[in-house]
N, C-alpha and C positions, 0 to 999 in steps of 0.2 A: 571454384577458386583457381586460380590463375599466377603461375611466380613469374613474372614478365624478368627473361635473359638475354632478350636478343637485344643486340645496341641501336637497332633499327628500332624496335616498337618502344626500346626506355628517351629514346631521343623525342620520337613523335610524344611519346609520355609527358615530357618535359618539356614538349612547345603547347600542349593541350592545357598541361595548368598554370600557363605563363598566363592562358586565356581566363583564366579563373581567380584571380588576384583579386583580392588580397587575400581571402579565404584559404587559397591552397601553399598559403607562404610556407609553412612548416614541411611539407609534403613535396612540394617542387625543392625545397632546398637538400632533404636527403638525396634525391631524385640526381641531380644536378650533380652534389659527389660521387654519386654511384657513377655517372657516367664521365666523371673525371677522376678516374681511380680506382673510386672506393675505397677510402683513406678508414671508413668508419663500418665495414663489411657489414652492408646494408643490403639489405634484399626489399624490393614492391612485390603486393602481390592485390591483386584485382578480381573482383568478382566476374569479367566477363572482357572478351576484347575483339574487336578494336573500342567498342562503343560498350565503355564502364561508366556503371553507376555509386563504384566506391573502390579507396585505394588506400592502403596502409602499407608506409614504409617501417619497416621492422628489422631490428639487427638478424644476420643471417643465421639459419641454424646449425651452420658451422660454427660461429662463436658463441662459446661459455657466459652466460647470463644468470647469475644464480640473486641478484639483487634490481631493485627498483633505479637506480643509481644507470645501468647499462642496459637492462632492459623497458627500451624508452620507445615508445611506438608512436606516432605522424599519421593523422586521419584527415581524408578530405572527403567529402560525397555528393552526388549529385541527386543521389535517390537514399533517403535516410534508410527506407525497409530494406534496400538494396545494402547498405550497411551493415544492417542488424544480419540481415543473412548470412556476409560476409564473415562477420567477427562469432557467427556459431558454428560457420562451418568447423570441422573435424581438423585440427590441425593449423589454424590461423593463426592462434595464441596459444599460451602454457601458463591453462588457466589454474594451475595445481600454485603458483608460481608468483611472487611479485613481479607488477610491472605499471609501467603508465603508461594511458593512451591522452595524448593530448591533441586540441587541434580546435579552432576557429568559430565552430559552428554546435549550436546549442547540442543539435543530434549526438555527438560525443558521449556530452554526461548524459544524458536521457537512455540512450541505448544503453552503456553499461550499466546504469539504475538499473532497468528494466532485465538484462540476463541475469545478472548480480541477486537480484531476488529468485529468480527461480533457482540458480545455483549454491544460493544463501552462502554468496561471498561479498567480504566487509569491502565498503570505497570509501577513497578519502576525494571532495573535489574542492581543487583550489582556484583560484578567476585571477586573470591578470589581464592587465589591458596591456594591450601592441603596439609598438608605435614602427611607423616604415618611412622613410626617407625617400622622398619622389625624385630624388635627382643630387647626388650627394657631391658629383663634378660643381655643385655650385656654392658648397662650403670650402672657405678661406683656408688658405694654408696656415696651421695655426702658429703662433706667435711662441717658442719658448723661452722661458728662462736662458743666459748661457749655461749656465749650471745642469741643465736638463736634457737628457738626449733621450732619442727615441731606439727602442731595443726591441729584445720577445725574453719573454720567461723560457726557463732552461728547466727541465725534470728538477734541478738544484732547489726549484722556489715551491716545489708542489705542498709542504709541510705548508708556507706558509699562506698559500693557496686556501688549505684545507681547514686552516685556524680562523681563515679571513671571512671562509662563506658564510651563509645562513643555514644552507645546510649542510654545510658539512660538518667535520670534527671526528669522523673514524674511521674505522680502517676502511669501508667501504668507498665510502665517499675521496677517502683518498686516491682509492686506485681508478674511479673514473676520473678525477681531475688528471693524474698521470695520464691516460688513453688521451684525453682531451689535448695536453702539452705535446707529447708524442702524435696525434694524428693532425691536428687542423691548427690554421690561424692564429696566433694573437698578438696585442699590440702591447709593449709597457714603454713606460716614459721610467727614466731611471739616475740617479744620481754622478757624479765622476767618479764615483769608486764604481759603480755597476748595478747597486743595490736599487730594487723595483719600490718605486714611489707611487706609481696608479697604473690599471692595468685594464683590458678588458680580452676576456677570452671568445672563444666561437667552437660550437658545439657541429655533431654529423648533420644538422638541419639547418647549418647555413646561419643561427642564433646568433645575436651577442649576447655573451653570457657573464657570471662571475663577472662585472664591472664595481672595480672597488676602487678607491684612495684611501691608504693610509692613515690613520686621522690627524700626525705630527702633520703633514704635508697639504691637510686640507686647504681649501679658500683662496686658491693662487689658480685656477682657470684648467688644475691638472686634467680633471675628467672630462670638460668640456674639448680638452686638445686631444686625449685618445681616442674620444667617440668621434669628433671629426676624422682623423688617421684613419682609423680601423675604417669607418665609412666609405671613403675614398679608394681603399684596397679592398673592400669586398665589391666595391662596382668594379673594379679595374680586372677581376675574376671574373666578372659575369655574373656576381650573387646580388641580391636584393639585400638589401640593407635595413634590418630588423631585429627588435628584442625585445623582451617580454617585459614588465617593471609591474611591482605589486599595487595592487590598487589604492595601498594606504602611503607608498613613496614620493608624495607627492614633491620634495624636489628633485628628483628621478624626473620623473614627469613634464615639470616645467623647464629643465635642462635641454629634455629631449623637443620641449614646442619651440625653444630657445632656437636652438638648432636647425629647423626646419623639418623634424619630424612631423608624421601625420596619426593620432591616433587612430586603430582600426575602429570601425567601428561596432562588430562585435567584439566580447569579452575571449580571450583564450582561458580553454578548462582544460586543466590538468585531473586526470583521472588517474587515484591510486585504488590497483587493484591488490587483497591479500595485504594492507599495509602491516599488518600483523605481524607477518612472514619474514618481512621485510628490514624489520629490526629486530628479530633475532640475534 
């Protein structure tokens, strides 16, 4: 195992799984912050290099992860067993610990099944389908309201951030949403007083995430104009333009083919390791 520091081999990192798309979307977009910052104090670390056969972006272990919420892991591979190897090495994960490993490709949930039973630790796996935008310069500037201006959420709105998710609602979930407002992107469309009418945030992996409308303000084109926005300025960064939506959202879904999104076509699996632990 391998912590790839040099800006030389995370660069080449990041042109290697440009080549690997759409698969490596979750993985190249931590990748991509690190190497713009590291807004989300993300470390890769690889079973072998130059020529790897699996790669997990993982918060650094310099930063405090004591919940499933912030400890959030990004799996890409090109050799499954080469994964499986990766993720028993001695020190990859903190498997005492909640955490998720998410990422594109069935090997994900199948590998943790599989340690999971020998270390007779509980998982939770959830499937969402992907959808990715091939070229987002070709969505329209979108039309507002005058009534409607385009802003960002301020720490001010994190409560109602936290009221609004699926899953959020506690103290945990709030303070990633804080780290989230405080480190990366996001878009809100907002009232004349200032007040957040629809929104969509972006997570250390490059995600659209937390996309919500209000429900007084629904059926007026709100979400369809910040998914365009956000879109337009994660190309304008350099990022791929992507989010996960659950498989039962289906006008999520049809919003996003509206748009010119592309579903992936595998399933993204979210693996909870310890969920237990986790809501303590």
């Amino acid at each position: 195992m391998l912590i790839l520091t040099c800006p030389a081999q995370l660069q080449h990192l990041e042109e290697a799984l440009r080549r690997s798309l759409p698969l490596a979307l979750p993985v190249l977009g931590a990748v991509m912050n690190i190497n713009r910052g590291n807004p989300g104090e993300f470390e890769v670390v690889v079973d072998s290099w130059p020529h790897f056969g699996a790669v997990l972006a993982r918060p650094s272990r310099e930063m405090p992860v004591d919940d499933f919420y912030t400890n959030r892991n990004a799996a890409f591979y090109r050799d499954v067993g080469a994964y499986r190897a990766l993720l028993e090495t001695p020190g990859c994960l903190r498997w005492d610990t909640a955490f998720h490993i998410f990422g594109l490709q069935e090997g994900v949930a199948t590998v943790s099944q599989a340690i999971a039973g020998v270390k007779g630790i509980e998982l939770e796996v959830s499937e969402y389908y992907t959808y990715l935008h091939p070229n987002p310069s070709t969505l329209p500037e979108p039309r507002l309201d005058p009534d409607v201006r385009v802003g960002s959420l301020s720490p001010a709105h994190v409560d109602l951030l936290n009221e609004t998710w699926a899953y959020g609602g506690n103290n945990r979930s709030r303070r990633y949403l804080a780290e989230l407002l405080g480190r990366f992107p996001n878009v809100c469309l907002q009232d004349r007083a200032g007040q957040p009418l629809c929104w969509v945030l972006t997570d250390a992996f490059g995600t659209g995430t937390h996309s919500y409308t209000l429900p007084a303000h629904r059926r007026h084109g709100h979400m369809r104009a910040v998914l365009a926005l956000a879109a337009r300025r994660a190309q304008a960064r350099g990022f791929p333009t992507f989010g996960h939506t659950a498989t039962g959202n289906r006008p999520m879904q049809r919003l996003q083919e509206e748009l010119g999104h592309r579903q992936v076509p595998e399933l993204c699996r979210f693996v909870l390791h310890n969920p237990g632990l986790g809501r303590d």
